[in-house]
N, C-alpha and C positions, 0 to 999 in steps of 0.2 A: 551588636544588639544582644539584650539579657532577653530571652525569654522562660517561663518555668516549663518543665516537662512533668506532670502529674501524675503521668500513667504508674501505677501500682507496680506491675509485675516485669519493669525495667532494673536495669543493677544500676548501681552508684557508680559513679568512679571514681569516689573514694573507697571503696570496699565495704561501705556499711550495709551490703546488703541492698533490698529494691527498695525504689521508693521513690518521690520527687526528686528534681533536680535540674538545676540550671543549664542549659545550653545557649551558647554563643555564636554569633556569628560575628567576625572582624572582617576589616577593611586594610590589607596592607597595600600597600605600594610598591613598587620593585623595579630596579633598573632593568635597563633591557641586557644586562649579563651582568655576569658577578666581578668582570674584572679578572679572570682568567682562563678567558675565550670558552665559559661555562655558560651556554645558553638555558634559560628557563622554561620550561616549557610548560605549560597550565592547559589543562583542557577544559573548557568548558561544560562544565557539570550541573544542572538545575537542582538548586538542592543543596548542594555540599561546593561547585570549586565554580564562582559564576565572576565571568570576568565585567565587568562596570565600564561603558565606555568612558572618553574623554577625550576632552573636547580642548585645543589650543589655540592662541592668538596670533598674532605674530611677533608681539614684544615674548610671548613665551615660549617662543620657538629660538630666540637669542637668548634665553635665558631660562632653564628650567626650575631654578633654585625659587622655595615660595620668597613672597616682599616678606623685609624684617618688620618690628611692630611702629619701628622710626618709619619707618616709610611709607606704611599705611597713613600715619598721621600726618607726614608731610604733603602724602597724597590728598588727603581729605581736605588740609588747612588751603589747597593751592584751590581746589576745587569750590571750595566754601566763598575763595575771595574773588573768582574766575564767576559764581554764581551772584554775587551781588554785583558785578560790573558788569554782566549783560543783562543784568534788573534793570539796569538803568538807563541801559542802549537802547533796547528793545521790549515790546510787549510779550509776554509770553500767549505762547496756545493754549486756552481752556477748555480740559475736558470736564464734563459735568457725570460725575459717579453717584446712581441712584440707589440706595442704599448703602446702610454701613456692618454690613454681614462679613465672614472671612473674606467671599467674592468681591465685593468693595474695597474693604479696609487693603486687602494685600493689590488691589486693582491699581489704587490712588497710592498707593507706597511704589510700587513697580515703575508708575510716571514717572513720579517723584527721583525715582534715584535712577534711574536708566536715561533721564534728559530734562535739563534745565531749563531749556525753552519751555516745559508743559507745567499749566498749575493744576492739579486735581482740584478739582469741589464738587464734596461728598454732600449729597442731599438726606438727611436721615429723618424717618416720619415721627420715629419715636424719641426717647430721651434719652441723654447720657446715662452712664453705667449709676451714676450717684443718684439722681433721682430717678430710676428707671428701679433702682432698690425700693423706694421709698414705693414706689407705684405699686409692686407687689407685693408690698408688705402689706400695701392697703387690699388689697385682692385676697392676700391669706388670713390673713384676720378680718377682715371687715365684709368682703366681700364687694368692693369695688373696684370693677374690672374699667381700666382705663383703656378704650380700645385702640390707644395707637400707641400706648405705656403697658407691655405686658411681658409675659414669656416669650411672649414672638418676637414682637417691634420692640424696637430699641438699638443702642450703642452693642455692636456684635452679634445683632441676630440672635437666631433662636438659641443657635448653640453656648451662649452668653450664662441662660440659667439651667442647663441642661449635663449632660455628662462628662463634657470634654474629653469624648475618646479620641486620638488621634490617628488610628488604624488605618491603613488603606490597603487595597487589593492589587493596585497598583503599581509597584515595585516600591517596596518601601523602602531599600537601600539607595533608592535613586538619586541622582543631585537634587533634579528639583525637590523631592520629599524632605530632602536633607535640608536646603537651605529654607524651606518653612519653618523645622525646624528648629532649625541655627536663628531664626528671626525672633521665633517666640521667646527662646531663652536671652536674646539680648536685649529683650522687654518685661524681663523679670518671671518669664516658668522656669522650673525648677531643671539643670543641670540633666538631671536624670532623662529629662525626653529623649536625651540623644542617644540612650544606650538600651533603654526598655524595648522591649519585643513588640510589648501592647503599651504605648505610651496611653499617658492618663494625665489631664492638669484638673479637672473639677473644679466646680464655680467660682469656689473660694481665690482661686490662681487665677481664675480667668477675668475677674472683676480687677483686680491690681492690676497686670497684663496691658489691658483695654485702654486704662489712662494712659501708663507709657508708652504706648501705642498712641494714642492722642497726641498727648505732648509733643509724643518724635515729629509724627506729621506736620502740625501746626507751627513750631518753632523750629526746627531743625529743616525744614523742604517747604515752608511757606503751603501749607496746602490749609484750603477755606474748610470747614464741616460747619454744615447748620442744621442742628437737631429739629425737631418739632416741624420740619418742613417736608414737606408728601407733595412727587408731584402728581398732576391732576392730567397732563397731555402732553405729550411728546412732539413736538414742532419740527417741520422740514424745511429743507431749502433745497427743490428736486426732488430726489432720493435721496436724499444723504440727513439723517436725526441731528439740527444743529442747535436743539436749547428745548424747555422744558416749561409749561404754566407750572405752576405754584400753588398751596396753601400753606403758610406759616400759622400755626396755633401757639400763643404765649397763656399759660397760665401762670398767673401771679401766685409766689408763695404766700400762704397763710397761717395763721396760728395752728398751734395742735387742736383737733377737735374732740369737746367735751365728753365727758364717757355721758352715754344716754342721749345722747343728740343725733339730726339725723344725718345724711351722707352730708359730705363737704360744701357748703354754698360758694364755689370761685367764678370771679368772673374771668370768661374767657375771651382774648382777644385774636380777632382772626384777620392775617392779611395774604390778599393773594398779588402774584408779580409774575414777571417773566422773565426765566433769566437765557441768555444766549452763549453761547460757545461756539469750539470747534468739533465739538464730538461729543455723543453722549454714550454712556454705557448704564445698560439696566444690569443693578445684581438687587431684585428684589425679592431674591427667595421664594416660596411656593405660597405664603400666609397673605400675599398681596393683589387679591383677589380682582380688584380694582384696577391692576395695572394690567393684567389680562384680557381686564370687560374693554378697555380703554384699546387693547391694540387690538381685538377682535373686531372694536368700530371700526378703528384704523382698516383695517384688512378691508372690511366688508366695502367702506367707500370707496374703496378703489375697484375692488371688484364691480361695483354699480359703476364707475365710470372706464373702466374700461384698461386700469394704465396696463402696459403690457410688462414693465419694472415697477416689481412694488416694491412699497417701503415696508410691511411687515407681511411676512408669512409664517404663519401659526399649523401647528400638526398636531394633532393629538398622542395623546404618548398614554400607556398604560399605566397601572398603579395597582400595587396592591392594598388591601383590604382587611383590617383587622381589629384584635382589642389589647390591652397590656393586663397583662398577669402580674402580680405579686404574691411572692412566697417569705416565709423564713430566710434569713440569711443560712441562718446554722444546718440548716437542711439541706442546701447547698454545700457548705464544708462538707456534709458526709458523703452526700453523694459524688463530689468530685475528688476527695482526697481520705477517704473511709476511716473509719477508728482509729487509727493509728496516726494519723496524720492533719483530722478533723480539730482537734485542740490545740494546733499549731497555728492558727488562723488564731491573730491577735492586733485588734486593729489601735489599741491605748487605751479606747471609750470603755469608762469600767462597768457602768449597767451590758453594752453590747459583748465584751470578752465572759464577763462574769454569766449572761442567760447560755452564751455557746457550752461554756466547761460544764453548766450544770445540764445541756440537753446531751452534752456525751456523757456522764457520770450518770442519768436516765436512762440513757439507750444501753447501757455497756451492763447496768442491774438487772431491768429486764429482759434484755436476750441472752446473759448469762457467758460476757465476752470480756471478762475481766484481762485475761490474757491478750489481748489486741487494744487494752487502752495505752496510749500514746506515755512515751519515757522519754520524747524529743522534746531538746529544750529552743531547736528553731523556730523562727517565727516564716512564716509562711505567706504570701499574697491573700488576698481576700479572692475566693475562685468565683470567675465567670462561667457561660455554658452558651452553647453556639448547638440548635437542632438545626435541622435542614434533608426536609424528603419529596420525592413526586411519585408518591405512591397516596396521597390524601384523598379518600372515597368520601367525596359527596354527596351519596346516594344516586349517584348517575355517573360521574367519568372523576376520571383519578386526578387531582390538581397537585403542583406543589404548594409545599405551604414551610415554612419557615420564622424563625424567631428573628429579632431586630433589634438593635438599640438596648441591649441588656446591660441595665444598671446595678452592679454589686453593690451593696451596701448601700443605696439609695432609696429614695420616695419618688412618690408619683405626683408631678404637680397638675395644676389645672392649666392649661393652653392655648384657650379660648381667645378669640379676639372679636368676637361678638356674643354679647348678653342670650341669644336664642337659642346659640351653638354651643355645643358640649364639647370639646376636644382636649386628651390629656396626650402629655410625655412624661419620661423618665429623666433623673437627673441622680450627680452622686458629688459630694465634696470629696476633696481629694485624698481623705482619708477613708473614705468608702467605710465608715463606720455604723452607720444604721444598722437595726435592727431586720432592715428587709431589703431583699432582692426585690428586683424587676424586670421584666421584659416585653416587647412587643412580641405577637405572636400572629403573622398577615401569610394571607392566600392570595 
């Protein structure tokens, strides 16, 4: 993995002196001797020498060499033709996946390719990624918040019109991080995830993404998604969650509406069902407020009758609290990368590069720092900023408090998923070209 190192008062290792610079982390491999009785020895160092477990089969304990790319495919085409003649043996197992967020989407793919017997069907409340566009288009311009069509709900959850940071704290060299990874890219993001420090794909990636992502499901592993469906109850058989009521909402397309007219008149048509499986799984994210109220009943009744195994048990979990700040982008260049290295931050957008050069050609006049303006012809990332302290005095006891969710070169959209409620996020296209920074900033 590439990540930048920014810090000013580091050397190069080219010799040019301090300044930014790329650090690396790789993944090699190594027999367990070199072949002349030369043992390797690695110690495990956090930081600098960390060993990656791994994990073997038993066909690859006969075989360590990886499958050629013929046999991957010969593998696949056996498995493709082994999958349509137990179609037709037998019934498959349905699990029913309640939303279509990363948790869903990679949920019902995981079925999907780990066993044939199982059909996923994704329940999604909101729309596909195509009209789920259109939905907030109408929201940003018009100001018609569709509440089950927005930045929340929809094809890919929140994260869909949001930043698409890929970070995790997790072990981010891990397999499983890796093969998320290695997934997005064989649904069209870009290459690059695989080697960036702080990977990034941005909305623009993640709306293409989303379809192939679709498609694969749908035609490639026979898996059901029905948009516009929200369910309303979670159904038992015992203890055990075996299907789900329903509300299906169809809205009929309509003509463009007329400039000067008022919000859209569509008729809406509503159907509710019941659908049953073998399992159900919630990935309804934190925005579906209704699926909470729904298993708190859940909860509650059982508690009034007494079961001594319940079907849901809910705990309260904490949360922090905050607002999001926006700043300058360019203000950001100085402060993480100073004069000399502030003007190297060039993201192509010629209004965004052209107000940067001219706020360090301001700063470098008035402070009289002609000697530290930048001679580098590198171009540089657009810089993030990570605070984080538990020294925060709220006039009575010291809290932490910490930034969140900082979007470089992005805007702040609106969030909301009800007309009374005010709620925003950040977001950045994948060229993080705007004009402004943003961050949460929670206690």
């Amino acid at each position: 993995r590439r990540s930048l190192d920014a810090r000013l008062n580091k050397w190069r290792a080219d010799g040019r002196g301090k300044g930014p610079r790329f650090t690396y982390v790789v993944d090699v491999e190594l027999e367990s001797s070199l072949g002349d009785d030369t043992e390797i020895r690695l110690k495990h160092s956090p930081g600098r020498t960390e060993l990656l477990p791994t994990t073997t089969t038993a066909d690859d304990s006969k075989n360590n060499s990886p499958p050629t790319r013929s046999a991957i495919q010969l593998q696949q085409q056996t498995s493709d033709n082994t999958q349509e003649k137990n179609a037709k043996r037998k019934k498959k197992k349905r699990v029913i996946v309640v939303g279509s967020g990363p948790a869903g989407l990679f949920c019902a793919l995981e079925l999907a390719q780990s066993n044939e017997d199982i059909q996923p069907i994704v329940l999604e409340r909101g729309q596909p990624v195509e009209l789920r566009g259109k939905d907030i288009g109408a929201l940003m311009h018009r100001r018609e918040l569709s509440p089950n069509s927005n930045f929340c709900f929809g094809e890919g959850g929140a994260g869909t019109w949001s930043d698409g940071k890929l970070s995790t704290r997790i072990g981010r060299n891990s397999q499983a991080v890796r093969r998320v990874l290695q997934t997005l890219v064989q649904h069209g993001a870009p290459s690059v995830i695989l080697v960036d420090g702080a990977p990034h794909l941005g909305t623009d990636n993640l709306v293409r993404l989303l379809r192939n992502l679709r498609t694969s499901l749908e035609q490639e592993y026979g898996t059901e998604i029905r948009f516009g469906t929200q369910m309303t109850k979670l159904l038992f058989e015992g203890d055990k969650a075996v299907g789900v009521e329903y509300t299906t909402t169809k809205t009929p397309i309509t003509p463009t509406r007329r400039r000067g007219s008022s919000s859209r008149q569509e008729e809406v048509v509503t159907e509710t069902g019941v659908l049953m499986g073998d399992a159900v799984v919630l990935a309804t994210g934190h925005s579906a407020r209704d699926v909470y109220e729904e298993l708190y009943r859940t909860q509650q009744q059982q508690d009034n009758n007494g079961g001594n195994s319940p079907r849901v048990q809910l705990e309260p979990k904490g949360f922090a609290v905050g607002f999001r700040v926006e700043h300058p982008q360019r203000i950001i260049n100085e402060m993480q990368y100073g004069m000399e290295w502030g003007t190297s931050v060039r993201t192509g957008k010629v209004q965004t590069d052209r107000r940067n050069q001219e706020y360090f050609e301001n700063l470098a006049t008035s402070s009289s720092q002609d000697d530290e303006r930048s001679t580098h012809h590198e171009r540089i990332p657009v810089p993030s900023y990570r605070l984080a302290t538990d020294q925060a005095w709220d006039g009575a006891i010291k809290r932490g408090a910490y930034s969140f969710c900082m979007c470089p070169g992005g805007q702040i959209v609106p969030a909301s998923t009800d007309s009374t409620h005010l709620c925003v996020n950040g977001m950045s296209f994948s060229r993080r070209d705007s004009l402004w920074a943003n961050a949460a900033l929670v206690v």
